[in-house]
N, C-alpha and C positions, 0 to 999 in steps of 0.2 A: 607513450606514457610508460613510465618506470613504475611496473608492478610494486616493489618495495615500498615506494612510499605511494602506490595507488590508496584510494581510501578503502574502507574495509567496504562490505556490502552490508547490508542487516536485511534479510527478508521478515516481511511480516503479513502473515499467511490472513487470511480472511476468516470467515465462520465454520472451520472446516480444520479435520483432523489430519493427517499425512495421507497427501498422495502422489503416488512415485509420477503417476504420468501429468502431474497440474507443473506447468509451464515456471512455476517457482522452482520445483524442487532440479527440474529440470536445466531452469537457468545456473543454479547453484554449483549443479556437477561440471556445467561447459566453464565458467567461472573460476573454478578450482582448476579445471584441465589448463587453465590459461597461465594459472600463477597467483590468481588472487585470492585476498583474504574475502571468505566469507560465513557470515553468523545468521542463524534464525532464530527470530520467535517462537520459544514451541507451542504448535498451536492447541489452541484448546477446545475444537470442537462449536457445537451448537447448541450444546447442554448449560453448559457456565455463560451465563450474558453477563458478567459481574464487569462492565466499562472500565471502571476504574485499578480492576485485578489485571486489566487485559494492557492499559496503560503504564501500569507498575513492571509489569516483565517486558516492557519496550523499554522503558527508563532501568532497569536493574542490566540488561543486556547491554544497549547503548552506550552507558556509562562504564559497563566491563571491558571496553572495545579502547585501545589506545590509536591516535591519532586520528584522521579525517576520516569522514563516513558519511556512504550514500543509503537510502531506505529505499525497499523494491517492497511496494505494499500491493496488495490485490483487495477488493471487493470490501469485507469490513474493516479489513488492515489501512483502510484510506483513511475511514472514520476513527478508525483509532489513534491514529499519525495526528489528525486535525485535532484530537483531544489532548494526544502526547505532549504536541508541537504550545500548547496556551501555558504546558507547566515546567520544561524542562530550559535548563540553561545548558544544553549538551550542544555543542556547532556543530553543526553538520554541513555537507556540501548541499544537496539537493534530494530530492525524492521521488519519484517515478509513482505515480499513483493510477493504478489500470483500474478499468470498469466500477468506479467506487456506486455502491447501492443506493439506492433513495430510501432510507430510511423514515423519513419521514410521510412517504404513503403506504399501504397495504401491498404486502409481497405477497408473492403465490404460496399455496398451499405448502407444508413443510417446512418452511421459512417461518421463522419468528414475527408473533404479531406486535403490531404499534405498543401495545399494553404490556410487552415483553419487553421491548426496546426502553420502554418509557422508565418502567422497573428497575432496568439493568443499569440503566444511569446513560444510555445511547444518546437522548433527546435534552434538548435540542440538538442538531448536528452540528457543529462550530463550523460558520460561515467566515470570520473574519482574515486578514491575511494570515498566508504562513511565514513563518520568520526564515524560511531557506527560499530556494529556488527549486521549482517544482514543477513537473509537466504527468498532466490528468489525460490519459488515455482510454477513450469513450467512445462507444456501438452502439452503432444506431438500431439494433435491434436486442438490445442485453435486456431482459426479461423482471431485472431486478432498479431498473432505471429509464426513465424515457430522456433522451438524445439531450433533450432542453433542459432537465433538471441537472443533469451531470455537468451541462455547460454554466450554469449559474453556480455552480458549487466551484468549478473551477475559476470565476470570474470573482467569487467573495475570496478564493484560497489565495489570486494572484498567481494563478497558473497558467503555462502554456498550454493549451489545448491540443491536444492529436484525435482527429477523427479518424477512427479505426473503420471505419465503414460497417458492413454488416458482420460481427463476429460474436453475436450471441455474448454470455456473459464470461467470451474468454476462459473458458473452464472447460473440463476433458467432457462433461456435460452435453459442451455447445462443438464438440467436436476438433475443439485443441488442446496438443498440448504442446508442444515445441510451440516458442515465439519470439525468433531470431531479431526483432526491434528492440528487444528488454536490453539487449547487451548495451546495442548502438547508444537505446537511450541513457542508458548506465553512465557508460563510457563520456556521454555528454555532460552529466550533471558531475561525472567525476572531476571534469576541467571547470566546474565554476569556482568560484572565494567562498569559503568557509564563512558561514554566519552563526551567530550563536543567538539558541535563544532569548 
């Protein structure tokens, strides 16, 4: 693949503020070492649940971005893409959606409740297809999701499914942070046909 016209990357971070060793920030740097363009969401933490604020700087960024572009989302950055993904006419290639949450049950303590979500504008979680091509990367022991809901979310998004076996919620938390598939899969959604929403 010819870097120059590879499509850009857009990371889009989860419910969580910078951190050097979370497998995004990490993908971003080997990304760049390679040649390629790449853009983040900046993330805004656990304090702001404003959904629709979190959506507008996916769309404000996205649209700042000339030519083809892949989304590398984590955890609520999936739920946010599934919201992004119902408003925006931006084409994109594909999206890479690791460990997305179950918002729609009770998280563990620290983690925002239902009532918070519901607030924020989170809920419902858009089940319907995605208008790209997309592959949902789900563990079977991620603390913020059980195996089976992740798998219906990806079966409503029209996604490829990867079973990541047991890797906690993918997060330096769960004891990663390097995670040398993000590329591959990258690299994969980079080769499909651009669709627009």
């Amino acid at each position: 693949m010819r870097f120059a016209s590879a499509p850009t990357v857009l990371v889009v971070p989860g419910l969580r503020d910078h951190v050097d060793a979370h497998w995004q920030t990490l993908l971003d740097v080997r990304l760049r070492a390679r040649g390629r363009k790449v853009r983040t969401v900046p993330p805004m933490g656990r304090s702001d649940l404003d959904c629709a604020a979190r959506v507008e700087a996916i769309e404000r960024e996205a649209q700042s971005i000339d030519g083809p572009l892949v989304l590398v989302a984590h955890s609520g950055g999936c739920v946010m893409v599934a919201h992004w993904a119902r408003r925006t006419r931006r084409a994109v290639h594909g999206a890479l959606m690791a460990t997305p949450p179950d918002f729609e049950q009770a998280m563990p303590e620290g983690y925002p409740t239902l009532a918070d979500l519901s607030a924020g504008g989170w809920l419902p979680v858009p089940r319907e297809p995605l208008p790209f091509p997309s592959i949902v990367a789900a563990s079977r022991n991620d603390p913020l999701a059980a195996f089976d809901s992740v798998a219906q979310l990806a079966q409503g998004w029209d996604s490829r499914l990867v079973d990541l076996g047991e890797v906690g919620h993918l997060n330096p938390a769960s004891g990663f942070g390097e995670w040398r598939r993000a590329e591959q899969f990258v690299d994969e959604l980079a080769a499909c046909e651009t669709t627009t929403g």
